[in-house]
C-alpha positions as CSV (number, residue, x, y, z in Angstrom):
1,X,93.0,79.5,88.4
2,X,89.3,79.7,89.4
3,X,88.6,83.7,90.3
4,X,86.6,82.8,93.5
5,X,89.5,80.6,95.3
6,X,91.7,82.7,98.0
7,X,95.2,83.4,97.7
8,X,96.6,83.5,101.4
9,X,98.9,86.2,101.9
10,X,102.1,84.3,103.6
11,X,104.7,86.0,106.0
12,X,108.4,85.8,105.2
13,X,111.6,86.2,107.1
14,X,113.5,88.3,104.4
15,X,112.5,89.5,100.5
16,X,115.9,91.1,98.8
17,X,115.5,93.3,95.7
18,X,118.3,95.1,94.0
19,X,119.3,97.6,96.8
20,X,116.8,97.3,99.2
21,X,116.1,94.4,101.6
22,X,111.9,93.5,103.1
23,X,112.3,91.9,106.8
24,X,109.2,90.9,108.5
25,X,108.2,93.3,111.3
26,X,108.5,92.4,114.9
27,X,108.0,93.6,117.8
28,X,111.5,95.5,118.3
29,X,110.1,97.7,115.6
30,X,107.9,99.4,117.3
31,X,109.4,102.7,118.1
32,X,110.2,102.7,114.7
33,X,107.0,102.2,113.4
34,X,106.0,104.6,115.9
35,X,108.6,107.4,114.7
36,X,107.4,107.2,111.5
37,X,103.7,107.1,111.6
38,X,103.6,110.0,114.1
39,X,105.5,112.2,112.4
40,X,104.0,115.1,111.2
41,X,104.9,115.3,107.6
42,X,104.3,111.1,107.1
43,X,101.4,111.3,109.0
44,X,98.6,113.3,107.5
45,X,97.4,110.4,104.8
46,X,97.6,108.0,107.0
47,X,95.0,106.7,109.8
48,X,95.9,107.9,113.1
49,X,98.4,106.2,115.2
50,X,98.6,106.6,119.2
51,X,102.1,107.7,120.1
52,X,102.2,104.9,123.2
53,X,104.9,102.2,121.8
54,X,103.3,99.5,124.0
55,X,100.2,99.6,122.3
56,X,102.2,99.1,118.9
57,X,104.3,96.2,120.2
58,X,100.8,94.3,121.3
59,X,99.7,95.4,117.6
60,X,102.9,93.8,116.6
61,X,102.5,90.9,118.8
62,X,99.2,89.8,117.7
63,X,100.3,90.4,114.4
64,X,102.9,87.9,114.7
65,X,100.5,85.3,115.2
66,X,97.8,85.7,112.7
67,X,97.7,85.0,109.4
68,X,95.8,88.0,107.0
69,X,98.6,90.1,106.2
70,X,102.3,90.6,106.2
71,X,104.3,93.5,107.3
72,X,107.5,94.2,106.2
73,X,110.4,97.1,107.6
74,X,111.8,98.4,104.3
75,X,115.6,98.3,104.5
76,X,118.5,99.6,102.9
77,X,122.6,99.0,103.6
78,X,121.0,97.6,106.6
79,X,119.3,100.6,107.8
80,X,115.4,100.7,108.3
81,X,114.0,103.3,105.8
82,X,110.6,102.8,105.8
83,X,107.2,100.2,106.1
84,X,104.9,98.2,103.7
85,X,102.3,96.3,104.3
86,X,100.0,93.6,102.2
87,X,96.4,92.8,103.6
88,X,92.9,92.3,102.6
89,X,93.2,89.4,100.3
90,X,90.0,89.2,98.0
91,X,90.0,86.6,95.9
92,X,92.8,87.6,93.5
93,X,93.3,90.9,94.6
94,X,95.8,91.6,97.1
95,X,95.3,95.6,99.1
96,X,99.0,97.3,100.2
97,X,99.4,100.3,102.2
98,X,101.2,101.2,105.2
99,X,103.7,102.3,102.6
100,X,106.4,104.6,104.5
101,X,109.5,105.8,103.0
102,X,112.2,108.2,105.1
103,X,112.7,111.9,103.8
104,X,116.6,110.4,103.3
105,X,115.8,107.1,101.8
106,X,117.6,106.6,98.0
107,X,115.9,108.2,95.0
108,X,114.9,104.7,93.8
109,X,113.3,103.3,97.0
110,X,109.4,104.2,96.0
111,X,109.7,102.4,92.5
112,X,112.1,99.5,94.1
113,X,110.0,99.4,96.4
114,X,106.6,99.1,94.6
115,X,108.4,96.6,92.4
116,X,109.1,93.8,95.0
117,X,105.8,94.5,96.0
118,X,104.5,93.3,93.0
119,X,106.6,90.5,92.2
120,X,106.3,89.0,95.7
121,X,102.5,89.3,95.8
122,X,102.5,87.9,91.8
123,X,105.2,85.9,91.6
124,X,105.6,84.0,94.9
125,X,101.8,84.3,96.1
126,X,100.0,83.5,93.3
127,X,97.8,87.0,93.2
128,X,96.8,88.7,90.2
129,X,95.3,92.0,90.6
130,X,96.0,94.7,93.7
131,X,93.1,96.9,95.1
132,X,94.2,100.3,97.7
133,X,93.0,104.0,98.6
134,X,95.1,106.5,98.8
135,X,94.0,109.9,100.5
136,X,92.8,112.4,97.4
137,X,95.3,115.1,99.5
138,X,98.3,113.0,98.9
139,X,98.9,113.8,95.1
140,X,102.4,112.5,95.1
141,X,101.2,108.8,96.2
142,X,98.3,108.9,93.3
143,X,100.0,109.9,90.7
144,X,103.0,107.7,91.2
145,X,100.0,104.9,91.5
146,X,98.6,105.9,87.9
147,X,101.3,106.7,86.2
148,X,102.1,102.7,87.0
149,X,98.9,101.9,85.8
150,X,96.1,101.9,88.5
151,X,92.8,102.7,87.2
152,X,90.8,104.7,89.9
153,X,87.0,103.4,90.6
154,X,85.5,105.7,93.1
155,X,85.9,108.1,95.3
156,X,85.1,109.4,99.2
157,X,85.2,112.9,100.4
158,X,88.7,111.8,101.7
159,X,90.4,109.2,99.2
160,X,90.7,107.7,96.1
161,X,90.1,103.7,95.5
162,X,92.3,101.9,92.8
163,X,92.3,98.8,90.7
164,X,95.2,97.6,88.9
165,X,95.0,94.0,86.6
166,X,98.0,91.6,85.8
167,X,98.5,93.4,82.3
168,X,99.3,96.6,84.0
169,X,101.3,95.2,86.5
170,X,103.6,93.4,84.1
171,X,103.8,96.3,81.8
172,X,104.9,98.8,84.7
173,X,107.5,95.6,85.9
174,X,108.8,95.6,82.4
175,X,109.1,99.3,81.7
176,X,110.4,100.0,84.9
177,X,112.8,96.6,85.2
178,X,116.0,98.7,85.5
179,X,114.7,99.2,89.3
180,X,115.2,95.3,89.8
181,X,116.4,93.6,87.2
182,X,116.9,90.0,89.0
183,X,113.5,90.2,90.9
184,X,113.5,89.3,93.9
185,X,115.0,86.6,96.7
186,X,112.6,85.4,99.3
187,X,113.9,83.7,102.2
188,X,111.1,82.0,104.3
């Protein structure tokens, strides 16, 4: 694959993992988006978020109609338990964030979670690499990030920025494949 051409990050109806389920976000989600990026505890790594719902929905509206990133309410036994989000396409290199998980979602839901990540932005888009920041204060997110391999590159006063290659993906995938053994179903 020539390392200059873009991968173009494409929105799906539905990805289903082991236990949990991706759905594309819409604009009904909005007070759940809402919910959980204003509250206190989620909120302190993350950019700031107004509390007015309609200004989400016209997010979520415009985001339904352009094309450079996907969204995705994190489900489990059919209940909404959290957000992802993939964005900033760079050649290879796919950025993901936006990464939400309820205080009372299952045990396994980061590293499922991560997982179908991965194999949706490897296996089904083509990418080969993954770039993000997480804020220095949120030591839980970081670690979890470099104990799956992430190498961190710089720094700001606030966050941390990460690489992490194809090797290190598959290695983490493979050593972690209990988490979702059958990969993953996408459903356009």
């Amino acid at each position: 694959m020539n390392k200059s051409a873009q991968i173009s990050l494409i929105k799906t109806k539905k990805i289903v993992g082991k236990t949990l389920v991706f759905r594309d976000a819409t604009v009904t989600d909005a007070e759940y988006i809402i919910s959980l990026r204003t509250d206190n505890k989620k909120s302190r790594y993350l950019s700031k978020t107004s509390h007015e719902i309609d200004r989400q929905r016209i997010w979520l509206d415009k985001y339904t109609n352009n094309d450079d990133q996907v969204y995705f309410i994190i489900e489990h036994l059919s209940k909404p338990i959290g957000t992802v989000r993939l964005y900033d396409a760079i050649g290879n290199s796919f950025c993901w964030g936006s990464w939400i998980l309820q205080d009372d979602s299952p045990l396994h839901a980061a590293i499922e979670s991560a997982l179908m990540v991965y194999s949706y932005a490897i296996d089904h888009l083509g990418f080969s690499a993954s770039h993000f920041d997480v804020r220095k204060e949120n030591e839980k997110v970081w670690r979890f990030h470099e104990r799956f391999g992430a190498r961190r590159i710089s720094e700001t006063e606030l966050d941390y920025f990460y690489t992490l290659d194809i090797q290190s993906i598959i290695a983490s995938c493979s050593r972690y494949s209990k988490f979702l053994p059958d990969g993953i179903v996408v459903s356009r």
